[in-house]
C-alpha positions as CSV (number, residue, x, y, z in Angstrom):
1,X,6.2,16.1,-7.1
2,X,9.5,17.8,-7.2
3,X,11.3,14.8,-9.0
4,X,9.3,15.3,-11.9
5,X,9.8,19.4,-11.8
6,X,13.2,18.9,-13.2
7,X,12.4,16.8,-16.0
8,X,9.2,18.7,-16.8
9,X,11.4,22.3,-16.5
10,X,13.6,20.9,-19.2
11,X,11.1,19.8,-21.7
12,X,8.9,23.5,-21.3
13,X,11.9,26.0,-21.6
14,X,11.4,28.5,-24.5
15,X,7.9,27.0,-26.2
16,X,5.0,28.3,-26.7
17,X,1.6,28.7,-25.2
18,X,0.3,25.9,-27.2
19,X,4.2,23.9,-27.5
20,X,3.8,23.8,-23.7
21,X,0.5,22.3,-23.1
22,X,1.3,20.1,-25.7
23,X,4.4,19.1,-23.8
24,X,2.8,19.4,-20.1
25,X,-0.6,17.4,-21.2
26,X,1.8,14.4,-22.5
27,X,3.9,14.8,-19.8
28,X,1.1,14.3,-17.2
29,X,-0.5,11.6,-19.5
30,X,2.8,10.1,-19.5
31,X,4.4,10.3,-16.2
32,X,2.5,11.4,-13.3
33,X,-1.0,9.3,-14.9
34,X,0.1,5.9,-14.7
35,X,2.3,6.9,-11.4
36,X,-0.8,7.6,-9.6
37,X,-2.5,4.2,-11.2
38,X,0.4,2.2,-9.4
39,X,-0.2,4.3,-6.7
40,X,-4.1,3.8,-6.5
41,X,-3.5,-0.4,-6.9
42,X,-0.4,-0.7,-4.2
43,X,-3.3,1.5,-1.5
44,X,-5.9,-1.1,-2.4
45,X,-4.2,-3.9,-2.4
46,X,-3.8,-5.8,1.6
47,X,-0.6,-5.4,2.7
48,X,0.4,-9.1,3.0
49,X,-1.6,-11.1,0.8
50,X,-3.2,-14.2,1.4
51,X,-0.8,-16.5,0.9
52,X,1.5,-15.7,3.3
53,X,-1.1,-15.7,5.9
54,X,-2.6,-18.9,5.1
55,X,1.1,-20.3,5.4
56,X,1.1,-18.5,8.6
57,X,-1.4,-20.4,9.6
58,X,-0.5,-23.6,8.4
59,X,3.0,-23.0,10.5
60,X,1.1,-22.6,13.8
61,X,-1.5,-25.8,12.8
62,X,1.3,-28.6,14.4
63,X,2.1,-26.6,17.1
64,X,-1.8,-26.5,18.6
65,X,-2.1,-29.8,17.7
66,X,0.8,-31.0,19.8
67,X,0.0,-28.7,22.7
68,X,-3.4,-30.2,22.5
69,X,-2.0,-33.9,22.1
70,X,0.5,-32.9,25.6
71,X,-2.1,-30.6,27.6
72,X,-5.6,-30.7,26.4
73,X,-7.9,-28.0,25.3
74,X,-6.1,-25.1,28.0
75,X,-2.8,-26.1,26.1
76,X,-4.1,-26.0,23.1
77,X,-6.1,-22.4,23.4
78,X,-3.2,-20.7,25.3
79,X,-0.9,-21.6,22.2
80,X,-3.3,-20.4,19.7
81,X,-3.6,-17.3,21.7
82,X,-0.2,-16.8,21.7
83,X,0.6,-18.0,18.3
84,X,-1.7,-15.5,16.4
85,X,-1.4,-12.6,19.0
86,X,2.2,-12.9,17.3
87,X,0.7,-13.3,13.8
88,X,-1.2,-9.6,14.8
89,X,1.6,-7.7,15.1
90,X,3.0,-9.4,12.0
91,X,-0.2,-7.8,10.5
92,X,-0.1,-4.4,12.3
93,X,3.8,-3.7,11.4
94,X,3.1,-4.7,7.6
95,X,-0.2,-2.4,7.3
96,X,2.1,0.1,8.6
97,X,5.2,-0.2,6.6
98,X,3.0,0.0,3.6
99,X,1.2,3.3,4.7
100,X,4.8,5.1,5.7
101,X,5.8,3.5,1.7
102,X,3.0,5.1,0.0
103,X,3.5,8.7,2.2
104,X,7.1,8.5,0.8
105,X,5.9,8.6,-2.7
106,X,5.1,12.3,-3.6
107,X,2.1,11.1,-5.3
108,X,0.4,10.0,-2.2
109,X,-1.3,13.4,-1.1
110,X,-2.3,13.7,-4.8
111,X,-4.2,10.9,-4.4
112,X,-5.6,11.9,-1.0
113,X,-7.0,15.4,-2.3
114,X,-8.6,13.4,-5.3
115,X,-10.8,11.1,-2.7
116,X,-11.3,13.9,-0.6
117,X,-12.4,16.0,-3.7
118,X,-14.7,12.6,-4.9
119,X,-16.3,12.9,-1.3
120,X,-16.9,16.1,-1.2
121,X,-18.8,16.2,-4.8
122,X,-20.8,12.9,-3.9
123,X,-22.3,14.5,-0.6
């Protein structure tokens, strides 16, 4: 929020009542608006999309299949085990990068109060 004091404290300097909700309604409208919008669509959307895991997936497909062709079934499960207990973390440290990305954006607790707020008025 403090990025956009600045350039919100030049633009109200010396108005008006009116001049200045003029200025601060447009500049909210403007600015802070379609920020949270972005914000809103980058929370909801997964953070690696589908894909990347489906060519995840394909990528570990010919490694089963020959650990199955060399050792059987036990070769074949122990690779998939360990092939997508890799692909987890792969998840886990990409659901996390995105939550410490959105708690860098100022915007972020905005967003926050205004589903707590929704929760609150819907109980």
């Amino acid at each position: 929020m403090l990025r956009y004091a600045a350039d919100l404290n030049g633009k109200i300097g010396g108005l008006s009542q009116e001049d200045f909700e003029h200025k601060t309604r447009f500049f909210i409208e403007t600015q802070i608006v379609p920020a949270m919008d972005d914000l809103r669509i980058t929370m909801n959307d997964p953070a690696r999309p589908w894909h990347k895991r489906a060519i995840d997936v394909a990528k570990v497909i010919p490694s089963i299949a020959g650990a199955y062709f060399t050792g059987g079934t036990s070769a074949a499960l122990i690779k998939a085990l360990t092939a997508y207990a890799s692909q987890f973390f792969v998840e886990v440290a990409a659901h996390g990068d995105r939550q410490e990305a959105l708690k860098r954006s100022g915007l972020y607790y905005l967003l926050q109060l205004r589903k707590f707020h929704d929760d609150k008025s819907h109980q």
